[in-house]
Each structure stands twice: as C-alpha cells, then as structure tokens.
N, C-alpha and C positions, 0 to 999 in steps of 0.2 A: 642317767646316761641314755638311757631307753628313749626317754623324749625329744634330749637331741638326736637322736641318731632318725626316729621317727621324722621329725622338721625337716633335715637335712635329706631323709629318703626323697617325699614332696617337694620338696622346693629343686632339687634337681630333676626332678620327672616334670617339674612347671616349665622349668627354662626348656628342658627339651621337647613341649610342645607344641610353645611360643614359636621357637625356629621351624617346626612343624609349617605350622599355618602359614608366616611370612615366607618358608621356601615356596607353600603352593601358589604363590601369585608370579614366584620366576619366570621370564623366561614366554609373556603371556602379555599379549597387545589388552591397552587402555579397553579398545571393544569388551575382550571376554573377561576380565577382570571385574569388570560392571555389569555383566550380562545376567539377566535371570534365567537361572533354569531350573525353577521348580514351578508349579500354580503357587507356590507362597512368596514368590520373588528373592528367593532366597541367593548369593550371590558372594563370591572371593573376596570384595574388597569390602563388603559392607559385613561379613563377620569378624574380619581384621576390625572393623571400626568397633563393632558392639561389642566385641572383647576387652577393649581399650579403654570403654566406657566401665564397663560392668566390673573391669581391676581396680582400676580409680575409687570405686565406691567400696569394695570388699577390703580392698588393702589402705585404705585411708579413710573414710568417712568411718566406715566400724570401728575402727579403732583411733578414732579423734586424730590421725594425721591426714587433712585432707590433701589430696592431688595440687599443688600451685600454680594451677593452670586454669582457666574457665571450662565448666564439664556440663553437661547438661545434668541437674540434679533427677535424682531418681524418684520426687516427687512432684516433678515438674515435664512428665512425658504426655506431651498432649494426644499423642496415636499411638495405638499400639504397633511394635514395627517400626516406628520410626528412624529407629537407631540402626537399625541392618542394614542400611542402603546408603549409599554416598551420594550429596548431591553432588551437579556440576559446579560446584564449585570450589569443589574438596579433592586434590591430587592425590594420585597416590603415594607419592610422596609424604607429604602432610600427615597422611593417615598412618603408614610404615612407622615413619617416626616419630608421632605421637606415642602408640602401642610401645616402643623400646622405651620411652620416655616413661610411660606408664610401668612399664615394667621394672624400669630402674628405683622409680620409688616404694612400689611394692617386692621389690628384694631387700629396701630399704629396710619395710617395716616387717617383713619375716626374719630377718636379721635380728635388730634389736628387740623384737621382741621374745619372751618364753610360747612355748608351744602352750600352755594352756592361760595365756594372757587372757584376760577380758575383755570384747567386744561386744558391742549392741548392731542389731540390724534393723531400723525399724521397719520395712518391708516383710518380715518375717512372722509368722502369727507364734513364732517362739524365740523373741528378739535375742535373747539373752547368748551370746555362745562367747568359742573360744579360740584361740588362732586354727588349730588343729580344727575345730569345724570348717574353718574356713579355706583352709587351707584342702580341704579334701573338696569343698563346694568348687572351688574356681579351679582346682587339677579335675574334676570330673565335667563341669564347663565346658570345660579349652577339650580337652579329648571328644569330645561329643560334636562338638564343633568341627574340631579335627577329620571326624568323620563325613561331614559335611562337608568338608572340603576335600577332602579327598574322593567322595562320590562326581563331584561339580568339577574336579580336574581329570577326574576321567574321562569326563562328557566331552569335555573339549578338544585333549589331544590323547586320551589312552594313557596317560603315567598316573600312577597308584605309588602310593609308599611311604616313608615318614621323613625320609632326606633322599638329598640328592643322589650317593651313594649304594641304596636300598632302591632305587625307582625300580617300578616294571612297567615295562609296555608291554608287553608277550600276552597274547587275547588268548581267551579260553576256548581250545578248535572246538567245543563242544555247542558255542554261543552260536543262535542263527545268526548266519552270515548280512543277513539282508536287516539284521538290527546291529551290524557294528560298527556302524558309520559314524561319522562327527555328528554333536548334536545340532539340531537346525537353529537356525534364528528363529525368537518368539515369532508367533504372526501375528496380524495387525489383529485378528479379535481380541487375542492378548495384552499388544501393545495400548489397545484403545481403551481396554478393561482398565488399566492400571493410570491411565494418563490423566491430568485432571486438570483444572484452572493453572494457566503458566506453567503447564509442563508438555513437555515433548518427547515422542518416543526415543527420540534420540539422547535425552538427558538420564535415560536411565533410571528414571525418580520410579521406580517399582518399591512398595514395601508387603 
C-alpha cells in the first residue's frame, strides 16, 4: 500500500510541475520566450523542449516503451546543449504540444507499471534502477528546471510563482532600485558569440 501511495505522491507532484513550466511561457511574445538570458543560453521555450525530450527517454526507452514519435536519441546528441534551444523552425506550438504528448505517455507508463518495476538507463554509470528511481530523477529534473524558469520570468516581466493563482509581482523595497528594471536584450558581443555558420541573431540558435 505504501508503494502505491508513494507512486501516486510523485506522479501528482510530476503533473503539477509540468503546468508549472508551460504556465511560464503565458502570456509572453515569441521574442522573450526564445530569448537567452543567461552566458549559457539558457531560455523558456528551449527547457520546455529538453524536458520533453529527456520524458521521452526516462519514461519509455528505460522501460522498453518507447515515445511513437521521432525523438532525438540520447545516444545520438552531437552538441552538447543542443536540445535547450529551439530552432526557427520549431513553434511554440509544436513544442507545448509535444511535452503534453510526452507527458501523456509517461502517465501511461507510471500507471501501468509497479513502483519498483525494472528499468535500464544505459547513460547511467549504474544502469540498472527502478520506476521509483526514476520517477524521483525526472520529479527532481522538472523542479530544478522549474526554477530556472521562474528565475528567466522574472527577468522579463517580474511574476514569480508556480500558477497563475500564486503569481507575485510585488519587488522587494529592499532590491536597489536602479537593478529593477526589465532585462536588456543580449548585445551584439553576445549575439555574435553564439551565432555561427547559417545562423542569425535573430533565430535565436543560442545553446
């Protein structure tokens, strides 16, 4: 009984992180949704993507149900980074609803299976686990990411929070004033740092 109830703790703390991350793109022009704002090109719509990726593999390929969709395989990443960032030619759209996609078939495979099911990881230097490993891997994932994105949506317009409901905007009077502005757009040192053969600062190809 313990087990289930364990399963069932995580996988409701999963679904409610999920809406987490897809509320922070609300409400938020195509710009800042693509925008980097870190020196690591870190970015709203491209952790939405790598999340989607990264379910795909934990909840289907570990456990012999893969994703029925084309995924980039996890042994087939030719940059590191590459998966964070969206190119032009990936909507946001596309990407939203992939990740529920994604998400639908790893509710799939938490569902029917036991919490100490068997799965293999081979990326893993101790392949061997068990739902409940994994299941604590990608709930601790998605929340870390979580935070990353709640950092990168404060930069933009000031809302912090986990829903719509919980938002704050209310600044801390204690914050210097003259650091509480919106964040700037990259500058071109930036922009030209990340740019490379057939790409443009305006495509956003930062990883």
């Amino acid at each position: 009984m313990i087990d289930e109830f364990a399963k069932e703790y995580l996988h409701n703390d999963l679904r409610e992180i999920r809406e987490t991350m897809l509320w922070k793109l609300d409400g938020l022009p195509e710009y800042d949704i693509r925008r980097p704002l870190t020196m690591t090109g870190t970015n709203l719509l491209g952790l939405v993507k790598h999340l989607s990726i990264s379910e795909s593999w934990y909840f289907g390929d570990v456990f012999d149900r893969p994703f029925p969709e084309p995924m980039p395989r996890w042994n087939d990443v030719r940059e590191p980074g590459a998966l964070l960032w969206a190119t032009e030619h990936e909507t946001r759209e596309e990407i939203i609803d992939r990740y529920r996609r994604v998400s639908k078939h790893s509710d799939a495979t938490i569902t029917a299976l036991a919490v100490d099911a068997p799965g293999h990881v081979p990326w893993w230097p101790r392949p061997n686990v068990k739902l409940f490993n994994i299941l604590v891997h990608v709930l601790t994932e998605t929340n870390r990411h979580a935070g990353h994105a709640d950092i990168l949506r404060e930069q933009l317009d000031g809302s912090t929070g986990t829903a719509a409901q919980y938002a704050n905007t209310q600044r801390d009077p204690a914050f210097v004033p003259h650091n509480a502005g919106p964040a700037a757009p990259p500058t071109a040192t930036a922009r030209n740092h990340r740019s490379g053969p057939g790409l443009t600062p305006a495509s956003f190809h930062f990883r």
